[in-house]
C-alpha positions as CSV (number, residue, x, y, z in Angstrom):
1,X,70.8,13.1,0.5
2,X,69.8,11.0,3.5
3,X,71.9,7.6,4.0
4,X,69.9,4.2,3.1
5,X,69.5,2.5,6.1
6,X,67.8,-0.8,5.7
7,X,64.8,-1.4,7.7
8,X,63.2,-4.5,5.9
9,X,61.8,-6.5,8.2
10,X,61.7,-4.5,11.1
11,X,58.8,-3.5,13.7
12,X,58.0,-0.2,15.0
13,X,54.9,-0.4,17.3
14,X,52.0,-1.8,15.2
15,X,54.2,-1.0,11.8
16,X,56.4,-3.7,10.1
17,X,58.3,-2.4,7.8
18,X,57.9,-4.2,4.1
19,X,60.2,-2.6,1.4
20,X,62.0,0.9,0.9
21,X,59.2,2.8,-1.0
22,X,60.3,3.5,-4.8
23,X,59.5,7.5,-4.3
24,X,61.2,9.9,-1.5
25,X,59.1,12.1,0.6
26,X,59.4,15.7,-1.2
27,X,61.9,17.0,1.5
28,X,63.8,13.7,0.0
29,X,63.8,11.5,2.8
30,X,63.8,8.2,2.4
31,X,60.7,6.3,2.6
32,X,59.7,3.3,3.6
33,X,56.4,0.7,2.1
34,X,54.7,-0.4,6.1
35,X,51.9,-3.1,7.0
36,X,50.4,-2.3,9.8
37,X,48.6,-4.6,12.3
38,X,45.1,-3.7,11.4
39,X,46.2,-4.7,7.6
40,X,46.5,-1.0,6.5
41,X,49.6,-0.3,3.9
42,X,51.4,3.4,3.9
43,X,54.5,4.8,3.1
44,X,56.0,6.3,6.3
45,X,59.6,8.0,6.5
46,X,61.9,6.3,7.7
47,X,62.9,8.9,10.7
48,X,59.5,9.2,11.8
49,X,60.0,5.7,12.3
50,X,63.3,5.2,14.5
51,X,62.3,8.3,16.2
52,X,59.1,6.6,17.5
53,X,57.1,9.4,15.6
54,X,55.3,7.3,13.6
55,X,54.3,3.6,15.3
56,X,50.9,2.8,13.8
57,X,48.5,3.9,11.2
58,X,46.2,5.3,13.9
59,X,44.1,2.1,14.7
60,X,45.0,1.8,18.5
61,X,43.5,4.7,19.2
62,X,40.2,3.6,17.3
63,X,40.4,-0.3,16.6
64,X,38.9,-1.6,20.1
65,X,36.0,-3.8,18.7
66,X,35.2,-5.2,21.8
67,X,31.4,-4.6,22.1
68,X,30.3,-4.4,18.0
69,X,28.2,-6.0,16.3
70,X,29.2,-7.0,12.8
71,X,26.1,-8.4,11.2
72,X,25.2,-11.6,14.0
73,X,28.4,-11.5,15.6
74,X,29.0,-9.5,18.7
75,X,32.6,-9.2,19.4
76,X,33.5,-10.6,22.7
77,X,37.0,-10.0,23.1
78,X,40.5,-9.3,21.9
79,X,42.0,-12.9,21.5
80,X,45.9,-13.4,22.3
81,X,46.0,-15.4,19.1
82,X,47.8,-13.4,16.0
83,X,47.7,-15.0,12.4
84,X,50.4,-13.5,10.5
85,X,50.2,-10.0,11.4
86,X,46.8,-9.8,11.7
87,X,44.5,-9.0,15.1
88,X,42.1,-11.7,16.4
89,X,39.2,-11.0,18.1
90,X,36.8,-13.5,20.1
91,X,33.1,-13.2,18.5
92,X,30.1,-14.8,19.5
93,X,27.2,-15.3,17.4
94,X,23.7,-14.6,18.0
95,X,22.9,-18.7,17.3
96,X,25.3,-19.0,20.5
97,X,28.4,-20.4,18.6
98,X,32.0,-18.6,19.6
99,X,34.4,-18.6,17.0
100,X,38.4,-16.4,16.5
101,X,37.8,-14.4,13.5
102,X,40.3,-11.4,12.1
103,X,39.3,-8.1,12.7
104,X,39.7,-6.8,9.0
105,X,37.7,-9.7,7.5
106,X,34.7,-8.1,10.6
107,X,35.3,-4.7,9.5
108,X,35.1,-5.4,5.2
109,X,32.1,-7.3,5.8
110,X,33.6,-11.3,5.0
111,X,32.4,-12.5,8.0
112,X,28.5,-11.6,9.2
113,X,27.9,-15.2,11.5
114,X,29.0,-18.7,11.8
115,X,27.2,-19.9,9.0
116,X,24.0,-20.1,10.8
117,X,22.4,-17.1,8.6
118,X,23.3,-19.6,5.3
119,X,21.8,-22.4,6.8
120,X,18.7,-20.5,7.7
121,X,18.0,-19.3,4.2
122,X,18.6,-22.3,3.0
123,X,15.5,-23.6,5.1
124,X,13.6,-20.7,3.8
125,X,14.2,-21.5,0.4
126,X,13.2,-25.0,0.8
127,X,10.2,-24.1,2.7
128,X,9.0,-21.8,-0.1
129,X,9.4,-25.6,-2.0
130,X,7.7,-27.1,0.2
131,X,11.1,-30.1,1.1
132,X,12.3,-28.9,4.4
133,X,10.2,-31.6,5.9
134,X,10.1,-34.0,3.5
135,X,11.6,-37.3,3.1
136,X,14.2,-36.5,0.8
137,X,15.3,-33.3,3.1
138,X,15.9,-35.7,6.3
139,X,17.6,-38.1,4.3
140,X,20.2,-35.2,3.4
141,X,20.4,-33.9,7.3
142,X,21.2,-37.5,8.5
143,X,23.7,-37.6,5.8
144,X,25.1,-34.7,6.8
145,X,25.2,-35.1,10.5
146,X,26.6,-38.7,10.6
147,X,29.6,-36.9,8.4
148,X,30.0,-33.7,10.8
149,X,28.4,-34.2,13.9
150,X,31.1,-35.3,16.3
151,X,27.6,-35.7,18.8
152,X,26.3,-37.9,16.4
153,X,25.8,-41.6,17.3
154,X,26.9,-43.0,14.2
155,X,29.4,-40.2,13.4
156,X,32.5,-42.8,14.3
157,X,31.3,-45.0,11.5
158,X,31.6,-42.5,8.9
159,X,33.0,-38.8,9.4
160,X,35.3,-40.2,12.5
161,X,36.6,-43.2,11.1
162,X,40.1,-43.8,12.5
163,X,42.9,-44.5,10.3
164,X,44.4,-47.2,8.6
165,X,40.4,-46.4,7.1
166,X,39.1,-43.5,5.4
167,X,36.8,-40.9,6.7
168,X,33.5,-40.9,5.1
169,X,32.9,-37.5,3.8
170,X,30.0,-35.2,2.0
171,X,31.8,-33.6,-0.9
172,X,31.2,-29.7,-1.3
173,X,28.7,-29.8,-4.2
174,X,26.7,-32.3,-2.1
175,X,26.2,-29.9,0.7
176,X,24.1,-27.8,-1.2
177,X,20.8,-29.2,-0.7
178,X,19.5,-28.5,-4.6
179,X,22.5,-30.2,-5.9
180,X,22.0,-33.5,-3.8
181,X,18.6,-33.2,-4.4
182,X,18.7,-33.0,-8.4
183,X,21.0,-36.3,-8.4
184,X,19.4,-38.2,-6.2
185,X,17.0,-37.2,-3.3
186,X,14.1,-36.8,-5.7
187,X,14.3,-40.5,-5.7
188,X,13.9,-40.9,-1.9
189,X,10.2,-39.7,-2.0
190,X,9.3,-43.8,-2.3
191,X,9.5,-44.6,0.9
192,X,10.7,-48.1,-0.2
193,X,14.4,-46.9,-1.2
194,X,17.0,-45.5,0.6
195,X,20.2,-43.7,0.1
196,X,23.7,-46.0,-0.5
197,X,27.1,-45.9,-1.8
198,X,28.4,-48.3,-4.3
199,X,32.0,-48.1,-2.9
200,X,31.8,-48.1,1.0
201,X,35.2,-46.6,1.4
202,X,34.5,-43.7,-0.8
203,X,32.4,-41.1,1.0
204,X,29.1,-39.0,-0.7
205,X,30.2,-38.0,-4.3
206,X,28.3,-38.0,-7.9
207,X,28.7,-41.1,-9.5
208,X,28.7,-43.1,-5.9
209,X,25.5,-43.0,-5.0
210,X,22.6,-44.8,-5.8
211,X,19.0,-45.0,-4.6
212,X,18.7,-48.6,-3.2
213,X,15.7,-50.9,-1.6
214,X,16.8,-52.9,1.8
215,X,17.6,-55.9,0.1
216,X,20.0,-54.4,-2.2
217,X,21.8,-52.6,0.6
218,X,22.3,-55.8,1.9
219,X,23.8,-57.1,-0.5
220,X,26.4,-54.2,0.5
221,X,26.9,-53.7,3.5
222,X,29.8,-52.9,5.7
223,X,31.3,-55.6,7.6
224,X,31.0,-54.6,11.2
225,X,34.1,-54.2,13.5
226,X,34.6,-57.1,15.9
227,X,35.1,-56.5,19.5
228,X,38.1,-57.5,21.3
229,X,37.7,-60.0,24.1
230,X,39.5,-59.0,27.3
231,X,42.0,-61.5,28.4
């Protein structure tokens, strides 16, 4: 019977080794549980490995995804970059937007875009409603942008706000459009109120918001920051 000799935690080419396997090959060799690189699992003997016999699962003779497309991304190249165990590769997306994505999450199907394709049917379904260009809708987009847009002009004020303050965020149910909308936005078709939060240093969340007229918001505004003379 072949000698146990551990190999937990060891690499051999794209394989690492995992844990001895609980059944022997049936010429009773020892055999070992392996993760390969790509994310495949097998059982490989452990003299195929040491030998060199066995180094991979197969996928570095077929796994070059340079060129592919995988729903709107188009991968680029293979990035240096390793999370875990797992190969990165540069993609870019058909909207223009470059982003490190792992390859098994392009090859199941997780990943199809950047998010542009979301954001796209989420236009078309508020088309079909008849709100993508409607008061309420740009109220949400300004929302949104001054919280996420490092471009945006006011985006220091809320979503870049520097400690000891906190940044002003959308939370997640917010960021669907219908949610927002159901809460408050339907109120923002009178052009005479306005989106506002009750707390000022709590960011876009049920219960703190409020449809508001000018005077009201006033009444609670932020204190701007003053500027520091120079000496």
């Amino acid at each position: 019977m072949a000698r146990l000799i551990d190999l937990t935690g060891q690499r051999f080419g794209c394989w690492r080794v995992v844990a001895v396997h609980p059944e022997r090959s049936h010429d009773k060799h020892i055999r070992w549980f392996c993760h390969c690189d790509c994310g495949a699992e097998r059982a490989v003997i452990g003299r195929d490995l040491r030998n060199g016999k066995s180094t991979g699962c197969g996928c570095s003779r077929r796994m070059d995804l340079v060129g592919q497309r995988f729903g709107r991304w188009k991968v680029v190249a293979l990035h240096p970059q390793r999370r875990g165990y797992q190969t990165c590769w540069l993609c870019r997306c058909d909207c223009g937007t470059e982003r490190v994505v792992l390859g098994f999450v392009l090859r199941q199907g997780e990943s199809t875009s950047c998010g542009c394709a979301r954001h796209e049917k989420l236009l078309k379904r508020l088309t079909t409603h008849g709100l993508s260009k409607s008061r309420p809708y740009s109220c949400w987009e300004n929302m949104m942008q001054r919280c996420f847009n490092l471009d945006n002009p006011s985006y220091p004020y809320y979503g870049g706000r520097e400690p000891p303050e906190i940044p002003i965020t959308v939370v997640e149910y917010y960021r669907d459009f219908s949610n927002w909308y159901a809460d408050i936005g339907y109120q923002l078709h009178d052009k005479h109120l306005s989106q506002d939060r009750i707390d000022n240093n709590r960011g876009y969340e049920p219960g703190n918001c409020q449809a508001a007229t000018a005077a009201e918001q006033v009444v609670n505004r932020r204190s701007p920051k003053r500027k520091m003379r120079r000496a």
